[in-house]
C-alpha positions in Angstrom: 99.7 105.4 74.7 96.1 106.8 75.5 94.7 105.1 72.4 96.5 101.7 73.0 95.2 101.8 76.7 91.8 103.0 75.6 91.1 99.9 73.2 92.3 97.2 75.4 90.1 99.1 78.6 87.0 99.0 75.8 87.8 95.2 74.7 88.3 94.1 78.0 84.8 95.9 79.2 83.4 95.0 76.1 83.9 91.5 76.2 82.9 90.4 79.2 81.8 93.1 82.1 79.1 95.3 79.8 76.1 92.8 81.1 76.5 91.9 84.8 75.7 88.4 84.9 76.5 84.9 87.3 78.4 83.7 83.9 80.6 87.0 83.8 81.8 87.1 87.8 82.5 83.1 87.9 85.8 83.4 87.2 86.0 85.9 90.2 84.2 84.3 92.7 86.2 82.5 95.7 87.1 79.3 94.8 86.3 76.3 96.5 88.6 74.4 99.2 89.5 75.9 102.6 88.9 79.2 102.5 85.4 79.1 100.7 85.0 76.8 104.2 86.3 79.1 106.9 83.7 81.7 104.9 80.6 79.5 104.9 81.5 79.0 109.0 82.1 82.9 110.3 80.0 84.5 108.2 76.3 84.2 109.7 73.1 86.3 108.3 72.8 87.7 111.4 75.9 90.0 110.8 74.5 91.2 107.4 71.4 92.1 108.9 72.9 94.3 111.8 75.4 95.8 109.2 73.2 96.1 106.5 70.4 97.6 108.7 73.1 99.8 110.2 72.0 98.4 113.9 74.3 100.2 116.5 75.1 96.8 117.6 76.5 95.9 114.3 80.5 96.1 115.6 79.8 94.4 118.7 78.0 91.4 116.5 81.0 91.4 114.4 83.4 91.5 117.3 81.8 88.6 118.9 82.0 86.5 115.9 86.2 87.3 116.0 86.0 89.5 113.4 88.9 92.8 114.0 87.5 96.5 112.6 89.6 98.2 110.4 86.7 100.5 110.2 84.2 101.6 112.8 81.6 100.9 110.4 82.5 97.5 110.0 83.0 97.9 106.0 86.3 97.1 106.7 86.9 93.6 108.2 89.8 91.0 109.1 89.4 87.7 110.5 92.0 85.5 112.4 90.7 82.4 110.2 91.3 84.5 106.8 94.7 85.7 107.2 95.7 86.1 103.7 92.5 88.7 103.0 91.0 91.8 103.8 87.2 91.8 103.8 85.6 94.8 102.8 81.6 94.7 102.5 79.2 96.8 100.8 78.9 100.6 101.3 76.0 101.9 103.7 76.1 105.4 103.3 75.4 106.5 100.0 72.9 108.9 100.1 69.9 108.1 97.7 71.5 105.4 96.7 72.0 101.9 98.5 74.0 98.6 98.7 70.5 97.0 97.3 70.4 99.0 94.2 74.6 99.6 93.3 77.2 96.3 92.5 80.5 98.4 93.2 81.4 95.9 95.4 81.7 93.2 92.3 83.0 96.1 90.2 85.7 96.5 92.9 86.7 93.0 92.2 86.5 92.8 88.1 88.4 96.2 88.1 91.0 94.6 89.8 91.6 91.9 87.4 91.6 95.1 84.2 94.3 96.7 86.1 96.5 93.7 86.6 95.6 92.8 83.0 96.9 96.3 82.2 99.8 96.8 83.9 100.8 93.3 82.0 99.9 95.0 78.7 102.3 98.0 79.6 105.2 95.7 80.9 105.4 97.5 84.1 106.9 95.4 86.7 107.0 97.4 90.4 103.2 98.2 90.2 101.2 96.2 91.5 97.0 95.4 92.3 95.7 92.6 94.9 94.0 89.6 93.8 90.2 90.2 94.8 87.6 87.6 94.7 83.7 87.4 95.6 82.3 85.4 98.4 78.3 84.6 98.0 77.0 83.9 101.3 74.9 81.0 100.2 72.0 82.5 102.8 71.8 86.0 100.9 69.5 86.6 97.5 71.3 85.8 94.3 71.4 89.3 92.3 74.4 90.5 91.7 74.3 93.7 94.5 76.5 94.6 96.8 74.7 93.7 100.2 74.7 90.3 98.8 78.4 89.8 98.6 81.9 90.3 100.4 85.1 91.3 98.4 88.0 89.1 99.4 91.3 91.5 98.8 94.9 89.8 99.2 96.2 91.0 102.7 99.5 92.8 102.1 102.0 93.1 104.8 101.4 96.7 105.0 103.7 99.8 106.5 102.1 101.8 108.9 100.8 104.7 108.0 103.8 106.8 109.3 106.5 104.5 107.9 104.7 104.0 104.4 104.8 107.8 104.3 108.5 108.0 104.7 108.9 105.2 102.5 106.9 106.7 99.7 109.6 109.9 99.8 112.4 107.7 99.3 110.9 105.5 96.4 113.6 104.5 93.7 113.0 106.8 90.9 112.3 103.7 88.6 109.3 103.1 90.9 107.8 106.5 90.8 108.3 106.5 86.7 106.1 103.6 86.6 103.6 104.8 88.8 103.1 107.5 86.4 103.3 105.4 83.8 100.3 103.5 85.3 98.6 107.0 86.3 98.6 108.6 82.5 96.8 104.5 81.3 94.2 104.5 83.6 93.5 108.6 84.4 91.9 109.7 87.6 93.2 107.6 90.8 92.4 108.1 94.8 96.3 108.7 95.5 97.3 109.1 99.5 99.0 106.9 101.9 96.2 104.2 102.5 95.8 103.5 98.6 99.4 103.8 97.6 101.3 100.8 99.9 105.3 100.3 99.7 106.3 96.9 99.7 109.3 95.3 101.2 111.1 95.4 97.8 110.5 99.2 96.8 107.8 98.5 95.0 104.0 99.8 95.2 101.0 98.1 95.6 97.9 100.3 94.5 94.8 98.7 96.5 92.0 101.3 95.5 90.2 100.0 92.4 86.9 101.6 92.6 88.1 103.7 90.2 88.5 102.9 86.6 86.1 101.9 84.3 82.1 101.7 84.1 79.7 99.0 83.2 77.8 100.6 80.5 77.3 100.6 76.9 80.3 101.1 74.8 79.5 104.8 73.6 79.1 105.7 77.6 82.8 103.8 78.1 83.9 106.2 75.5 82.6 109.3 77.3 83.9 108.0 80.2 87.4 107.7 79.0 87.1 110.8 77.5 86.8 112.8 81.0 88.9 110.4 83.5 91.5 110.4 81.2 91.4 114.2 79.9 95.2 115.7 79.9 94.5 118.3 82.3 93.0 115.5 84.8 95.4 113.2 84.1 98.3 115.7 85.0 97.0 116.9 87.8 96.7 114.0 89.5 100.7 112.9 87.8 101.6 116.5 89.9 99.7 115.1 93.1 101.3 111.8 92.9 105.0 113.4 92.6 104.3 116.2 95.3 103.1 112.8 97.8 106.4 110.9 97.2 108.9 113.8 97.6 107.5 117.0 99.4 110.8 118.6 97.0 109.4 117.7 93.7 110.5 114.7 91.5 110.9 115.0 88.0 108.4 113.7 86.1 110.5 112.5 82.6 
């Protein structure tokens, strides 16, 4: 299993995400019609500069412009236009580094696409990722960094945080054997209630994927793989998964 998921990981970074580059993301970018539309209209520069600049103002700016907070910092956004998508922009607290020097934000979105790609290649079918797309604000610099984009994520009709939590102790046990299934492919993921949604039909919707797979050279991808998805890692976070959906323990074959 680890070596099948390893070589379709590598061929898929491989082949198209190594070199970050306007050719690579146009398949991910939002496409053009009404929603591109709605985008071009709410989103102004001055709300990247107050957000980006971490102005105090910055959630009053984006509340005046009809946008709702799903976090105080704003990185977190919906809008009564988009309803279909979650908006999350770029990070602004990353210590030495910032959202003019990192691209998670595009990574966010081509991750997405390798784990729907991969939970296709394993079959499974109550998994599932979010379609995420990039919107360019045609007013912010062209280089492919996060403060010049917004990821548009598929807006699930979500649980509440207390109900998911139930929910995810009564999963089928067919649901919680794929989720594992989907933990030991991809190695190390973010599991609590916020990442790990159940939908109406018992299944789970995984909306975290930050986590996967680099953009480097090939031999660095290998290294990667090596330590996210090292047995002792992957287990511990198969035991962490299993503890979250039944406080009593569910078996894990």
């Amino acid at each position: 299993m680890k070596k099948f998921v390893f070589i379709f990981l590598l061929s898929m970074v491989c082949s198209t995400h190594c070199a970050l580059n306007w050719k690579t993301i146009s398949g991910h970018l939002l496409p053009d019609g009404e929603t591109k539309d709605i985008a071009d209209v709410i989103f102004k520069k001055e709300l990247f500069d107050a957000y980006l600049k971490r102005h105090p103002k910055a959630p009053a700016v984006f509340r005046e412009a009809g946008f709702e907070l799903l976090k105080k910092d704003c990185r977190i956004i919906i809008h009564p236009r988009l309803p279909d998508f979650v908006l999350k922009l770029a990070r602004t607290k990353l210590g030495p580094q910032n959202p003019s020097k990192t691209c998670s934000v595009i990574e966010r979105v081509l991750r997405a696409d390798i784990m729907r790609g991969l939970i296709k290649e394993l079959g499974l079918t109550r998994v599932i990722i979010p379609k995420k797309y990039l919107y360019h604000p045609k007013f912010l610099k062209r280089e492919l960094l996060d403060s010049n984009f917004v990821c548009f994520a598929e807006k699930f009709d979500l649980l509440s945080f207390k109900e998911n939590r139930h929910a995810l102790w009564n999963l089928p046990k067919e649901t919680v054997q794929e989720m594992i299934t989907f933990i030991r492919a991809v190695g190390f993921l973010d599991i609590h209630a916020e990442n790990v949604c159940v939908m109406p039909d018992k299944s789970i919707a995984y909306i975290d994927t930050e986590e996967l797979t680099p953009w480097y050279e090939p031999q660095e991808c290998v290294d990667w793989f090596n330590e996210f998805i090292a047995p002792e890692k992957t287990q511990a976070c198969i035991d962490n998964f299993v503890r979250f959906v039944n406080p009593r323990s569910l078996p894990m074959d």
